[in-house]
N, C-alpha and C positions, 0 to 999 in steps of 0.2 A: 504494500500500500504506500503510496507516493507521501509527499508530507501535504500536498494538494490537496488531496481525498483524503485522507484522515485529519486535518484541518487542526489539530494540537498535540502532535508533535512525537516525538519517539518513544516506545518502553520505559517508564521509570520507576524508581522506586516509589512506593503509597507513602505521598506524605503523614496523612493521618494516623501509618500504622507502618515503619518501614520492614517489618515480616512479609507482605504483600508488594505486589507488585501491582501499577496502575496504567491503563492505556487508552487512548481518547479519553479521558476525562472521569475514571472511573477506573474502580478496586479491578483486579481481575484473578481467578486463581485458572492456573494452565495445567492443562488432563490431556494425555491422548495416548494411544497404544501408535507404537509408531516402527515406521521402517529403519533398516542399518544405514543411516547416513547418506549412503551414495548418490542420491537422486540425482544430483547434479552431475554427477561427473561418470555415471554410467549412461552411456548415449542410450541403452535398449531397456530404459527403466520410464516409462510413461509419466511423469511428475505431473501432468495434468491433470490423468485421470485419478492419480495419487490425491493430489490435492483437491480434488472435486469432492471423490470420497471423504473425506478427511474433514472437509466444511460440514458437508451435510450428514453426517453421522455426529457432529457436537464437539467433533477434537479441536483444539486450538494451539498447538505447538508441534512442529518439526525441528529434528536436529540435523544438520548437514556440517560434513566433515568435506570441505571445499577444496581437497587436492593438493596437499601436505603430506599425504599418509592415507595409502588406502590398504588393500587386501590382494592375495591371489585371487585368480577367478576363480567364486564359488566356494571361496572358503565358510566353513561353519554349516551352510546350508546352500542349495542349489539356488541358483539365481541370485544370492545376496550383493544387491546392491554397490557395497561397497567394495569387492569383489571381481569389478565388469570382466565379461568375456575378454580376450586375445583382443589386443587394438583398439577397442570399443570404447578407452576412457577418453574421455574428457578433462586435458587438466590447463591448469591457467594457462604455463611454460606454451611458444611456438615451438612446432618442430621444425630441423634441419634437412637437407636431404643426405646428412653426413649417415650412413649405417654404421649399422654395430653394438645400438642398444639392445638391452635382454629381450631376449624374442616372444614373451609375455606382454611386450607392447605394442604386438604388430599382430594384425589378423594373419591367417594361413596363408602363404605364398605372398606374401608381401615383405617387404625387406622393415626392419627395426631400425625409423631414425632417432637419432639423439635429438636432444632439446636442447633447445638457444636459452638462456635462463636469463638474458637481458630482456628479452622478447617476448610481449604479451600475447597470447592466443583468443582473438576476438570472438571467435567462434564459441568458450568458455564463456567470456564474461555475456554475452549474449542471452546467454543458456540461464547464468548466475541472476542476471536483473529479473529475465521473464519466469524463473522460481519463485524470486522474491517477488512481483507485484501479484505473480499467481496465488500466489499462498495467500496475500494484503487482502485478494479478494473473497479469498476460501473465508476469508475470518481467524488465519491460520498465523500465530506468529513465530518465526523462525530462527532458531537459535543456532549461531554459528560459531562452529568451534574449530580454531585454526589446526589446532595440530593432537594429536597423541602420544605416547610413548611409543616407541618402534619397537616391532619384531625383527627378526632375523630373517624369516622369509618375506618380508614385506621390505624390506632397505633396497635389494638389490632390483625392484623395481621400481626405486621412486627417481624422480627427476633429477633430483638432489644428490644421487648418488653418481663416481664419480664416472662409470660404465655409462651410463645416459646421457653425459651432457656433453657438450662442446668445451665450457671450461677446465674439467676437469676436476670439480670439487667435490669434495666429500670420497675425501680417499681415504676411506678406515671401510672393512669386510664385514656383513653380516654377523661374524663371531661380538662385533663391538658397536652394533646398533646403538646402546645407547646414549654414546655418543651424540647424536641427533638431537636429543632435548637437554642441552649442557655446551656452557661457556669453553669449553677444552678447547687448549690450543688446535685439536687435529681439525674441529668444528667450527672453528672463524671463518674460516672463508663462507662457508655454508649461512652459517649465520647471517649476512650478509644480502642473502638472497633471499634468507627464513624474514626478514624484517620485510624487506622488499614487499615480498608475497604479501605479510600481514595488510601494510600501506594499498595499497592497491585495491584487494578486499576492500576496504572500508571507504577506499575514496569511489569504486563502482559502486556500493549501496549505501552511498551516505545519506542519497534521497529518501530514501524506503523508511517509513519510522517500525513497521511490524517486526524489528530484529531488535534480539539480543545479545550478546560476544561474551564467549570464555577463552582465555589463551589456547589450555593445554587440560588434554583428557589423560591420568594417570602420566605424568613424566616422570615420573620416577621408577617407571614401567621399560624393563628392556628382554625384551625374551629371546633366550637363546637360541641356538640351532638347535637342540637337542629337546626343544619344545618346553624348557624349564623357565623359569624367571630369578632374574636378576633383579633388585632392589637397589635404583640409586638413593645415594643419601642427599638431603636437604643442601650440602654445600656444591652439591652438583649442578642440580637442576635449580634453584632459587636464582642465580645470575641469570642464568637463560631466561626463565622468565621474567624476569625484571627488564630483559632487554627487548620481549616480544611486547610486553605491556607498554614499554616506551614506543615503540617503533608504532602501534594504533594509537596511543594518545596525542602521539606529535602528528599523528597523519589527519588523525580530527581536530586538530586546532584549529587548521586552518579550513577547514568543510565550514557548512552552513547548519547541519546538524549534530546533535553529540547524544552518544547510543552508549548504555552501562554498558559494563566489562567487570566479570568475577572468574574465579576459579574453581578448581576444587579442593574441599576439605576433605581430612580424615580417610583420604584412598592415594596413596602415592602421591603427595604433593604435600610439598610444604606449605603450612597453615600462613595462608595472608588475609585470612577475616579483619586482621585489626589495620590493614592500612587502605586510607581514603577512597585508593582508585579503584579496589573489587568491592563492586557495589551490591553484588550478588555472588550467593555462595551454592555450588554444585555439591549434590551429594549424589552414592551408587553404591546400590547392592544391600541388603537391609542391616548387615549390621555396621558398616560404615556410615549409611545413612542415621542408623541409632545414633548411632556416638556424634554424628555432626550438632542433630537436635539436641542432645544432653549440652555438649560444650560448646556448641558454636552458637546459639541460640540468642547469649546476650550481646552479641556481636550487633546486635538487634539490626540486621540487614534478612531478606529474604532468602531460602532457603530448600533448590527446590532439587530433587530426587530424581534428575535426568538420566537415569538408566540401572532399570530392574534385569535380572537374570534374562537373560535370552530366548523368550519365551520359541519353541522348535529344534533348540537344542539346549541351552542349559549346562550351566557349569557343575551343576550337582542333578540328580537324574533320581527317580522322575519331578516333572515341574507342571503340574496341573494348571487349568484353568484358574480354579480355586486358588491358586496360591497366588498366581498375578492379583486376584482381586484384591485376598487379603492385605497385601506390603501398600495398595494404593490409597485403601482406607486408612491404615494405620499409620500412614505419613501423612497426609494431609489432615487427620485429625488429633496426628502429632504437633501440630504447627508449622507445616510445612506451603508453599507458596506455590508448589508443583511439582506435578508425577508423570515421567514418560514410563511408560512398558515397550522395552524392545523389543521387539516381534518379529520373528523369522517366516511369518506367513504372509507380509508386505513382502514382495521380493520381484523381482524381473518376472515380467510377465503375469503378475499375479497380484497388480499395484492395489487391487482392492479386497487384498487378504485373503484368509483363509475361511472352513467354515467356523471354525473355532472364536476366530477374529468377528465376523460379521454376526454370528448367534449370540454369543455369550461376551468376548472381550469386548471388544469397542463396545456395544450395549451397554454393559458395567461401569465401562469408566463415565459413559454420558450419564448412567445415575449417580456417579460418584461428586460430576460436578453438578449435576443439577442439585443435591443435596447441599453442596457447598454454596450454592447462591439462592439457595432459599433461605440463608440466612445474614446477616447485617453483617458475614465475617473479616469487615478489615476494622471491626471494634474489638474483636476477639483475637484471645494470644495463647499459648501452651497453660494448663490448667495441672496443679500438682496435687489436687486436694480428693484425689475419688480414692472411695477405701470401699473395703464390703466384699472385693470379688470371691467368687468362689476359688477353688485348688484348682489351677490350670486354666484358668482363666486369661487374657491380657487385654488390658485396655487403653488407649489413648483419648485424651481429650483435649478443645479449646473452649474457651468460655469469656464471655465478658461480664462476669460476675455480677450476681444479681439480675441480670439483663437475659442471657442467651446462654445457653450449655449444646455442648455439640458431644458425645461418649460414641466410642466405637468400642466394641466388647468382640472379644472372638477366642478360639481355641486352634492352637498352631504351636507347633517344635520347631525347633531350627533345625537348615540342613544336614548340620552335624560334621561341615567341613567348611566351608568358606564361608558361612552368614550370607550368601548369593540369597536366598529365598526362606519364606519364612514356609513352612510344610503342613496343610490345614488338616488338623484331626476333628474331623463328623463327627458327630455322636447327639443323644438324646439329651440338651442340657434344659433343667427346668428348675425353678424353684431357689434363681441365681438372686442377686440384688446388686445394686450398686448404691453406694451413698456421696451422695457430695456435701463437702463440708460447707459453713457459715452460708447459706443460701438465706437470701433477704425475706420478710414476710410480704406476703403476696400472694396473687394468683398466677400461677402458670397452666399454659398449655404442654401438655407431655403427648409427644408422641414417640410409637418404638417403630422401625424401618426395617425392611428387608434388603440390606444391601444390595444381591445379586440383581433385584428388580426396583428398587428404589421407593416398594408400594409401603400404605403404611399396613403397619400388623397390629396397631392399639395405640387408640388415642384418648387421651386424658384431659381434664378441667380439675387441678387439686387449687386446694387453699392451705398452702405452708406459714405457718405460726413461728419462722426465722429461726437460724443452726441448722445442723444437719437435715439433711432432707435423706432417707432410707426410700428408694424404690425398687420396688419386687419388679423382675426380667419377665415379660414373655418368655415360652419358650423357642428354643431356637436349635439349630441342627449345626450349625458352625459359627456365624457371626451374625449380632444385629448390631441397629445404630439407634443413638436415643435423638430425639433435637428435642427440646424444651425450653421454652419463651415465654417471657411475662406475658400474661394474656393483657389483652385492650378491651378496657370495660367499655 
């Protein structure tokens, strides 16, 4: 969306409440189950009819990994996005008619040219603008994330490496990927071109206000050949992005619009909540995501959970429908400002998901926001006061005390090896309660919700005589959700 058509101006943070985020003029909280990135930069990926869907099923965020850092073809899952077939990408860099690049960049019987890394590829930013106004128009707003931690199989096909290009930079082997998100003398040159890229980015969609910018996804992320991970330490990577953060802030100085930039907490990266320019903080995976809400929270910036386990493959196996749903409610009624679910059923050729996606996921997450904005939530903040649950119970709330209570209850293990996903245990629960502490005297409305379908299951008119308020649960099979609001006489 142009800054034209949206008529006030870029993504910012909710003044009234900076947990939230605001756009045209108004709170907004961002839900969507979403594709791996690539839209942009895999030619055979429909981004149109991506985003058409995407409008009209109630999602309002995409994340795109803009050509920094992609994937083999087809890694993780068939058709992934960020993956493209032989030749078929899409990246900023022009190509040369010099051969000799890895032949993963060339369709069959076509020769592999390297990249001119002075030289922009019109034909990308082309692709880049018409994502972004398409998306403006979906209702969609799109967060873009310059780079990632590198793999080992993924280095030797990137531009940047020193096999692909005409200058010759980025001479360090797959064995030392990652190198790539770090100051190291062997990475200066690269660096150089990593700023570049950034600038450029931001000066082609400085118009668009429907974006948001993070530097770097996991740089502290380096995976070996051997398919193991390496763990850089904070004095590695922290110069590096200090220097990707400069190279977009200088390049928006001089634009007409200026667009937040945050990072990630608590998952491979070193913690920059507390300084000025991340204005927004990334979390992933639920128990990273945990611990961002625990400690990052007084950071008091927004706080949103841009990628859940992999829903089609999965870092810990199995990964139910039910478990997407669960990590969506319990972060956002964690205190969180926004939840993507990555989803392996968005993929090349298959832009409007699977059946699992169009019956049950996307479904759920449109009740998970329609829940969220039936309520006044950018008065509302993380709430510590609910006691009562039964054994095995877990619950998250926010509340603007006295005012609005929002409780999500449910029954779930952890994966039991990476906190990727929370693991939903069924069963017959009845006869649970929850109690919230110092609740004002009043009348409220109680209602209890069926997440999965967003219906209500029991609805309430009590009159609370002030202190603890004790209310007996429906019953329930895995999770419900309370909302309760002063009623209006």
């Amino acid at each position: 969306m142009t800054a034209e058509a949206a008529g006030s101006g870029p993504v910012i943070v909710c003044p009234s409440n900076p947990h939230f985020l605001e756009f045209q003029g108004r709170p907004i909280v961002l839900i969507a189950s979403d594709h791996h990135y690539g839209a942009v930069i895999d030619a055979d990926f429909d981004y149109g009819r991506y985003l058409e869907y995407m409008g009209r099923s109630g999602m309002n965020i995409t994340r795109i990994y803009p050509g920094a850092m992609f994937e083999p073809p087809d890694k993780y899952v068939t058709g992934n996005p960020l993956g493209p077939l032989p030749g078929r990408q899409i990246l900023p860099w022009a190509r040369t008619d010099k051969a000799g690049a890895n032949g993963a960049l060339a369709e069959a019987g076509k020769p592999s040219l390297k990249f001119d890394l002075d030289m922009w590829n019109a034909e990308y930013f082309a692709r880049l603008r018409d994502f972004a106004d398409r998306a403006g128009r979906a209702g969609v707003i799109v967060e873009v994330a310059f780079f990632n931690g590198m793999y080992a199989d993924c280095w030797p096909l990137m531009p940047m490496y020193h096999g692909n290009n005409i200058q010759g930079v980025g001479n360090y082997e797959a064995a030392e990927c990652g190198l790539f998100t770090t100051a190291d003398s062997r990475n200066r040159e690269v660096m150089k071109y990593q700023a570049a890229y950034v600038a450029k980015i931001a000066a082609e969609l400085n118009g668009f206000d429907n974006l948001i910018y993070d530097v770097c996804d996991e740089p502290g992320l380096a995976g070996k050949p051997d398919g193991s991970i390496d763990f850089l330490p904070e004095e590695k990577t922290r110069p590096w992005l200090e220097a990707m953060k400069d190279a977009f802030l200088q390049a928006e100085r001089g634009l007409p619009k200026r667009h937040i930039l945050g990072q990630t907490v608590q998952n491979l990266s070193p913690d920059m909540s507390g300084e000025a320019w991340c204005e927004w903080l990334l979390a992933e995976y639920v128990k990273p995501a945990g611990k961002a809400l625990e400690a990052n929270y007084a950071a008091e910036k927004p706080i949103v959970d841009v990628e859940s386990d992999y829903y089609g493959h999965g870092l810990v196996k199995p990964y139910t429908r039910e478990d997407v749903r669960l990590e969506g409610w319990w972060f956002m009624l964690g205190g969180g400002a926004g939840f993507i679910n990555l989803n392996g059923e968005f993929h090349r050729g298959n832009e409007t998901g699977g059946e699992d996606s169009r019956t049950v996921i996307v479904p759920q997450k449109k009740a998970l926001r329609d829940f969220m904005e039936s309520l006044d939530f950018a008065r509302m903040r993380r709430y510590t006061g609910l006691g009562g649950l039964a054994e095995g119970a877990t619950a998250s709330v926010i509340a603007e005390e006295g005012r609005q209570y929002a409780v999500y209850l449910f029954h779930a293990a952890g994966d039991g090896q990476w906190g990727a996903h929370f693991v939903a245990v069924p069963g017959r629960y009845e006869r649970e309660k929850v109690v919230l502490r110092a609740v004002s005297t009043g009348m409220y409305d109680v209602e209890w919700v069926n997440p999965a379908t967003g219906d209500i299951v029991r609805q309430e008119r009590i009159e609370h005589n002030g202190g603890a308020l004790s209310l007996p649960v429906p019953p329930y099979q895995l999770d419900i959700a309370l909302r309760m609001c002063r009623a209006v006489r």
